[in-house]
N, C-alpha and C positions, 0 to 999 in steps of 0.2 A: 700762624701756619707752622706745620710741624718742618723739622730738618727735612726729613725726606722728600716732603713736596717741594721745598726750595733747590733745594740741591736737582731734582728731576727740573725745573723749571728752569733755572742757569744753565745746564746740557741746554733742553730744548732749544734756549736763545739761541746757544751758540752751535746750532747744527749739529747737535752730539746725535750718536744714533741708541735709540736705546729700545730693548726689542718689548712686543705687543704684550707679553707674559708682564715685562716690569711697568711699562703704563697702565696696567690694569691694575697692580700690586701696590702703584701708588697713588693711583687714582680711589683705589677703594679705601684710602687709608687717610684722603682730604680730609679737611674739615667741609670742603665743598661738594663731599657728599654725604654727611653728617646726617643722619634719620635718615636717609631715603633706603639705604640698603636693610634696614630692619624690615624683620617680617611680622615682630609685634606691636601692635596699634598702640599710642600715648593718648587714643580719645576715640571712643568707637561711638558714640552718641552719631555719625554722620552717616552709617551704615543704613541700604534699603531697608533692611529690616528696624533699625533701630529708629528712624525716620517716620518709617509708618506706621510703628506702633504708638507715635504722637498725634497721629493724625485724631481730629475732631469734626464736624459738621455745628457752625453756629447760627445757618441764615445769613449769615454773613452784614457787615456794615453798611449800612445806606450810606452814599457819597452822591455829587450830584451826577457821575457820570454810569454810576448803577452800583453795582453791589463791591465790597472789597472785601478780601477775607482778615480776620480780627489779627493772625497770627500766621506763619507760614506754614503753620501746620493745619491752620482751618482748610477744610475743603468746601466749605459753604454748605452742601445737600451730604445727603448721603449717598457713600459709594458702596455699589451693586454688589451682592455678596458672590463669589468667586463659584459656589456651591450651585447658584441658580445659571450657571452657563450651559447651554445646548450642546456647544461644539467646541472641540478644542482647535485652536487656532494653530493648527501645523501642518506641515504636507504630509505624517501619518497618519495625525489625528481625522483629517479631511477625510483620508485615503479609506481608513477604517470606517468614518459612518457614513459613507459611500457605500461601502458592502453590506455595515449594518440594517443601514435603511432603503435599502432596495433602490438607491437615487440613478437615475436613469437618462438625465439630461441636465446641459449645465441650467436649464431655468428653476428646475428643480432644487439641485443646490443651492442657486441663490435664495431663495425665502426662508433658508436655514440659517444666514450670515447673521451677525451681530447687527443691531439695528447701528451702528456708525458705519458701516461699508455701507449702506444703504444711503447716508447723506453725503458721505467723504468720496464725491467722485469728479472724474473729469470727462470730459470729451472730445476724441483727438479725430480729426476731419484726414489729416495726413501722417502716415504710421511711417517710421524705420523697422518695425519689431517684424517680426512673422505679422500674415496676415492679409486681408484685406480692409482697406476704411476708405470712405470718400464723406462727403457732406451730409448728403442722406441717411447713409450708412455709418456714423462713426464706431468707431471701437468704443468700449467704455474701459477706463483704468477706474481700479476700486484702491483709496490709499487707506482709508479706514481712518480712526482718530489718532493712530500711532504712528503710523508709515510700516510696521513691521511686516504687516503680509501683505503683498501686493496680487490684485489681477487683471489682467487683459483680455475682455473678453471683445469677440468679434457680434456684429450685428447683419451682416450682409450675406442676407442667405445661400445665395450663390457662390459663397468665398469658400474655397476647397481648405479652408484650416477651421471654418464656422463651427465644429465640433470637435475644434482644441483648443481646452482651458490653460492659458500659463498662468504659472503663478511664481512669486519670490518672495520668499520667506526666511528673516532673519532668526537662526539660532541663537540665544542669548547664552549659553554655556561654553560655545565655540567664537561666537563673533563673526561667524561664515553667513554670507549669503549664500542659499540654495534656489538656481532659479530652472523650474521642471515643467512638466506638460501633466496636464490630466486627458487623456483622450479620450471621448464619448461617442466616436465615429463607429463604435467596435458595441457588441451584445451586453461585452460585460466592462466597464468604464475600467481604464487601465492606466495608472499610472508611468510616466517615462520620466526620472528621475536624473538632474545632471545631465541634458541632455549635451552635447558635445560642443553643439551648433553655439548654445547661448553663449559659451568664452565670448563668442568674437564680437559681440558687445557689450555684455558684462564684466568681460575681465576673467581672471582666473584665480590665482588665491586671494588677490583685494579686489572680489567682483563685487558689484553693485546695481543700483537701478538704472535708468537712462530715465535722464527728466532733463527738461528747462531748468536755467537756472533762472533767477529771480530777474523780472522782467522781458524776459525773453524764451519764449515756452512756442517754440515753431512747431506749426501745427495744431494747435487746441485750442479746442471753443475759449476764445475769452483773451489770447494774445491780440495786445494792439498791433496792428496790421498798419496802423499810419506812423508816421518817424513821431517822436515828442518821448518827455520823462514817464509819459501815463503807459506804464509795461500793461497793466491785465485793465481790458476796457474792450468788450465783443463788440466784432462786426456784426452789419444789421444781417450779415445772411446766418449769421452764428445765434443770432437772438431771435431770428424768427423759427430757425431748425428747432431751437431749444423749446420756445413756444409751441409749438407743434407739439413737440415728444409729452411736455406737462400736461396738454391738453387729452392726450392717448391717444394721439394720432400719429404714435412714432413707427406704427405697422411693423414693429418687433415685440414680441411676447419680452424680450428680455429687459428691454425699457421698462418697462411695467413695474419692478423689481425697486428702481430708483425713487426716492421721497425728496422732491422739490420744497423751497419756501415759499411761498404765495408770494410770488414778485413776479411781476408779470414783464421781462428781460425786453432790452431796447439797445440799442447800437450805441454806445459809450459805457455801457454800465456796465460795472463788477456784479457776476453772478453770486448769491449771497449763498452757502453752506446753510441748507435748513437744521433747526434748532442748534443756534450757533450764536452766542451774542455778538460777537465780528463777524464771522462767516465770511470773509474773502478768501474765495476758493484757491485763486491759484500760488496767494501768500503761502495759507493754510498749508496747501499740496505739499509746495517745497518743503517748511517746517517741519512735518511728518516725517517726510522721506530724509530730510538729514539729519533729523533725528536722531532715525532708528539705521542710518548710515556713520556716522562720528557715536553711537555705541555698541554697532559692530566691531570700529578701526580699535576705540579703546579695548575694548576687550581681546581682539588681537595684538592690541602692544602688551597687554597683561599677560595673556599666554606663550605667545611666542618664542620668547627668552629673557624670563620672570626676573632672573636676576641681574642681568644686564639693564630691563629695566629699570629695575628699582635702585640700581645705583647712577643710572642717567635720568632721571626725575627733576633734580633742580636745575640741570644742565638744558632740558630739556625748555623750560620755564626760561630760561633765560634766552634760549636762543628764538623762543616765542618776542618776546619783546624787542629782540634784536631786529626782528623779522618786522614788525610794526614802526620800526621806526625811532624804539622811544628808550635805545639806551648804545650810548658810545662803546665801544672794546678797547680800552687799552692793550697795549702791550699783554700785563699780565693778564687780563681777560681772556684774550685769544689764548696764549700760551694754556690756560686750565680750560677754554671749551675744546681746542685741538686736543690736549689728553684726552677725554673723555670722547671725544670721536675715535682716537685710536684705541682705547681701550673697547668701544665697543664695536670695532670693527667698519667704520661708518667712513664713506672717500672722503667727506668733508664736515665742516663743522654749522653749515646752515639748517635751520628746525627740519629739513626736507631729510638732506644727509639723513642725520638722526635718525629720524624714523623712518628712513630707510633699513638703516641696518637695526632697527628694534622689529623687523616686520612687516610696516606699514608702508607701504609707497604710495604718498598721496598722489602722483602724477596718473595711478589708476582706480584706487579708490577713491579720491575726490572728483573724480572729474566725471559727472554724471550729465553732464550737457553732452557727452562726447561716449562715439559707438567707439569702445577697446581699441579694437585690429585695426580700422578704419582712420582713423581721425588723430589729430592730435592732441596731446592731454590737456583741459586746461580744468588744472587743480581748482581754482575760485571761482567753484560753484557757489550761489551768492542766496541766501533766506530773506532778504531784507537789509535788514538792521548788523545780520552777521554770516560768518561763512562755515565750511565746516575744519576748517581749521581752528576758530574762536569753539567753536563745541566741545572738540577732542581735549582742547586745551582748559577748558572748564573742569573736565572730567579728573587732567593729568592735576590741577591744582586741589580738588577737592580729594584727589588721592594723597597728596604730599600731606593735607594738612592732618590727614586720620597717625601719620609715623611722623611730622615734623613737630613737635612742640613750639619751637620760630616762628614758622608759620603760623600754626595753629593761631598761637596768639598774638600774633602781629594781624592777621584776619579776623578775630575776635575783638579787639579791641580798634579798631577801625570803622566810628563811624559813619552809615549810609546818609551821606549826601543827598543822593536822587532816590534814593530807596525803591521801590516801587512804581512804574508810573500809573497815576491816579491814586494810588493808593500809598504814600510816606509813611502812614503808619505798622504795615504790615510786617517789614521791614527794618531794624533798627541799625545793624551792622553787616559788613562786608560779609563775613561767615553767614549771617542769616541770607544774604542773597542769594550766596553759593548753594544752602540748603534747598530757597523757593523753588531754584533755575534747574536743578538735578531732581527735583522733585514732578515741576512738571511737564521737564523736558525727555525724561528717562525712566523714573520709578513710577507712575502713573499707568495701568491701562490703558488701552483703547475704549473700553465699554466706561470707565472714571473717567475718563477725559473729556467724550463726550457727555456723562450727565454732567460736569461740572462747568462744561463751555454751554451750558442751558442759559448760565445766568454771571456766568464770569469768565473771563478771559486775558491771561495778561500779555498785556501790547506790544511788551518790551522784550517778550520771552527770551526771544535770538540776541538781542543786545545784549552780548556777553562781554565784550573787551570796555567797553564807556561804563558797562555798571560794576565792574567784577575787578576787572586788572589795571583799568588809569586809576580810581580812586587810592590804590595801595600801590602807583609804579615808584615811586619813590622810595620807599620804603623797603619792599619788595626786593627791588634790582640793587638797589645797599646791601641787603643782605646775600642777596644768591652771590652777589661777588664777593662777599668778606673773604680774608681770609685765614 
C-alpha cells in the first residue's frame, strides 16, 4: 500500500477530518482501485459483440436429460436472422407501423408480435394496474422470451380502459424503463407517452415493472392459493378458465392471439410455456422481467457517473459479499470501504449505500412485488434460485474482468466445479460461466431465446452467487482486500 493510503487511513482511525476532494484523490490512487478506473480494456474477448461472433449452432450433445450445448458458445439450432423481423420492438418502432399499416385495433396488432409474446404470457384474474379484470375476464400480460417489452392488455369488454394498450419498454442505450399507453379508443390510434399516472407505480428514474416475486404472484392464474413451499401450482377455478380459453371458448377475439401447449391444465399443476423445454410459466415470467430489470440498473450504474463508477467497481464487489454473509471487515476493511463511500458521495458503506450514490436505488428499482408511491420497498425480489441483486452483480463482476487483469485471471484459471447443471462439460471455468450466464441472460433475443428453449434450457440460469462468486470467494475477497 502506497504512503498516501496509509497515512489517509491513520487520520481516518483517529477521527482526523479530511475533506471529499482528498478521499477521492486518494481513493483513486489505492492499489484497491487498481484497473477498475481504466477505460482501456486488458481483454475485450467478453464483449456482446466479441461473444457473439463465437457463437455456432451444433445440434447440440445428447445427455440423458435432452440436449447440452458442446461449448458455451453453441446455441444448439440456429438463430433467426435479425433481417427477417416484421417489427421493431420499441414504442416508436410499434408507434410507426401502426400508421404504416393502417392497424386499427389492438387485436390487430397482436398477430403482428413475435411468435414468443404469443407463448411468454400470464393471466392475472385481479389487477393493481389501470384497468379492469375478474376471472372471466382476465387481463393478459405479454413478457415475451426477454422481459424487455411488456403488455397489459384488457379482455372485459365493458371495461372503459378495453381500448388502451400499456406497454413497458426497456431502452438498452439508457437503461430507462419507458412505461406509456397506446390508445385505440380514438379514429386514429394515438400514442400517450410517460404518462404521469405510471410514476406511482413504477417509480420514477429507477422505474420498473410490477410482478410477484418468486413464489408469490397475487392475483394470477397459477399462484398457489393454499399455504405450502409449492408457489406456482393453479386453482381448479384457474385451470378450468384456462381450459375454456384453449378450447376458444374464451368469448374474446383477443385470446385467440395466444398459442397454448397441449396440456390439458388441472388444479395443482404448473402451466407449461408452449414450445419451451421447461416451460414453467410463472419461474419463466420472473426470469424475463429481472432480467431485463438488473440490465436496465447496470447500465444505469454505467451511465450515471461513469467515473465514479469505474473507480467503485472492486468496492462494489466487496461490499456484495459483505452483503451475503461471507466476508469479515476488519478494521482496515471498513476504513478503505468508508473511503470509497465518501469519495463517491455514498451516506454509507453497505452494497445499497453504493449504489445508491452510483444511481441506483435498489429500494425502488428492485422492488417489483411493490406499487412505488404506495407500499413499501422490498428490494429481494426473488427468480428462484437468485435475486436481482445476484444479476446486477454478475454484470458488475464481468465488467471488472474486461480492465482487471487479477481478476481476469484469478476467473480464468478457476475451475467449474458444478459447471453447468446437466451439462459439466459445457463449462470448464469460473470465466466460461460468466460468459454462458451474460450470454443467455442479457445478450440473447427474445426471438433466439425462444428458438433455442425449443430444445434447451439451462436450469440454473438465475443461480448466480453458488455458480459464479462462492466457487472464487476465497480467492476473490483476498484480493479485493489486498493491500
Amino acid at each position: 500500500m502506497n504512503i498516501k493510503i496509509i497515512t489517509y487511513l491513520t487520520c481516518l482511525l483517529l477521527n482526523c477530518v479530511i475533506s471529499v476532494v482528498a478521499v477521492a484523490d486518494v481513493f483513486a490512487s489505492s492499489d484497491f482501485a487498481e484497473g477498475t478506473n481504466k477505460t482501456e480494456q486488458v481483454n475485450n474477448s467478453y464483449s456482446k459483440q466479441a461473444i457473439r461472433q463465437k457463437l455456432f449452432h451444433s445440434g447440440g450433445q445428447p445427455v440423458p436429460t435432452g440436449l447440452c450445448p458442446k461449448t458455451i458458445y453453441d446455441t444448439i439450432v440456429p438463430l433467426p436472422q435479425a433481417r427477417n423481423k416484421t417489427l421493431d420492438m420499441s414504442i416508436i418502432g410499434i408507434e410507426q407501423f401502426i400508421a404504416a399499416n393502417g392497424i386499427q385495433t389492438i387485436e390487430q396488432l397482436l398477430n403482428y408480435l413475435p411468435v414468443d409474446y404469443r407463448t411468454n404470457f400470464s393471466l392475472v384474474e385481479h389487477t393493481r394496474a389501470t384497468g379492469e379484470s375478474n376471472l372471466t375476464w382476465p387481463r393478459i400480460v405479454l413478457f415475451g422470451a426477454d422481459g424487455k417489452f411488456l403488455f397489459n392488455i384488457g379482455t372485459k369488454p365493458d371495461d372503459p380502459k378495453y381500448n388502451l394498450l400499456d406497454v413497458g419498454f426497456l431502452d438498452e442505450r439508457t437503461g430507462e424503463w419507458e412505461f406509456s399507453v397506446f390508445d385505440f379508443s380514438l379514429h386514429k390510434p394515438q400514442l400517450i407517452r410517460n404518462d404521469a399516472s405510471c410514476a406511482e407505480c413504477h417509480g420514477n428514474h429507477n422505474a420498473r415493472p410490477v410482478w410477484g416475486t418468486n413464489l408469490d404472484w397475487p392475483g394470477v392464474f397459477g399462484d398457489n392459493i393454499a399455504q405450502g413451499p409449492q408457489g406456482e401450482a393453479l386453482d381448479a377455478k384457474h385451470a378450468e378458465r384456462m381450459n375454456e380459453i384453449r378450447a376458444g371458448e374464451g368469448d374474446s377475439p383477443r385470446f385467440d392471439f395466444l398459442l397454448w401447449q397441449n396440456q390439458k391444465l388441472k388444479r395443482g399443476a404448473k402451466r407449461k410455456i408452449a414450445h419451451h423445454v421447461f416451460g414453467a410459466e410463472l419461474l419463466l415470467s420472473n426470469i424475463a422481467m429481472g432480467s431485463a430489470t438488473a440490465r436496465g440498473a447496470f447500465i444505469r450504474l454505467q451511465n450515471a457517473k461513469p467515473a465514479l463508477y469505474r473507480q467503485a467497481r472492486l468496492a462494489l464487489l466487496l461490499a456484495y459479499y459483505v452483503k451475503k454473509g461471507n466476508s469479515y471487515l476488519t478494521a482496515g476493511d471498513t476504513a478503505k470501504l468508508t473511503a470509497v463511500a465518501q469519495a463517491i458521495g455514498a451516506k454509507g458503506m453497505t452494497l445499497g449505500d453504493l449504489l445508491q450514490a452510483l444511481g441506483v436505488d435498489i429500494n425502488e428499482a428492485f422492488s417489483l412485488a411493490t406499487l412505488a408511491a404506495r407500499e413499501p420497498p422490498q428490494p429481494d425480489w426473488s427468480m428462484g434460485a437468485g435475486d436481482l441483486t445476484d444479476m446486477l452483480m454478475l454484470q458488475v463482476l464481468d465488467d471488472v474482468r474486461r480492465y482487471n487483469r487479477g481478476v481476469d485471471n484469478l476467473l480464468a484459471n478457476r475451475s467449474a466445479n458444478k459447471g453447468i447443471i446437466d451439462c459439466p462439460q459445457t463449462a470448464n471455468t469460473v470465466s466460461e460461466i460468466i460468459t454462458f450466464k451474460m450470454l443467455h441472460l442479457f445478450y440473447l433475443t427474445g426471438q433466439e431465446k425462444y428458438e433455442i428453449s425449443r430444445v434447451y434450457y439451462p436450469l440454473d440460469i438465475e443461480d448466480i452467487y453458488s455458480r459464479v462468486f462462492l466457487p472464487v470467494s476465497h480467492q476473490l475477497i483476498t484480493y479485493l482486500k489486498q493491500p
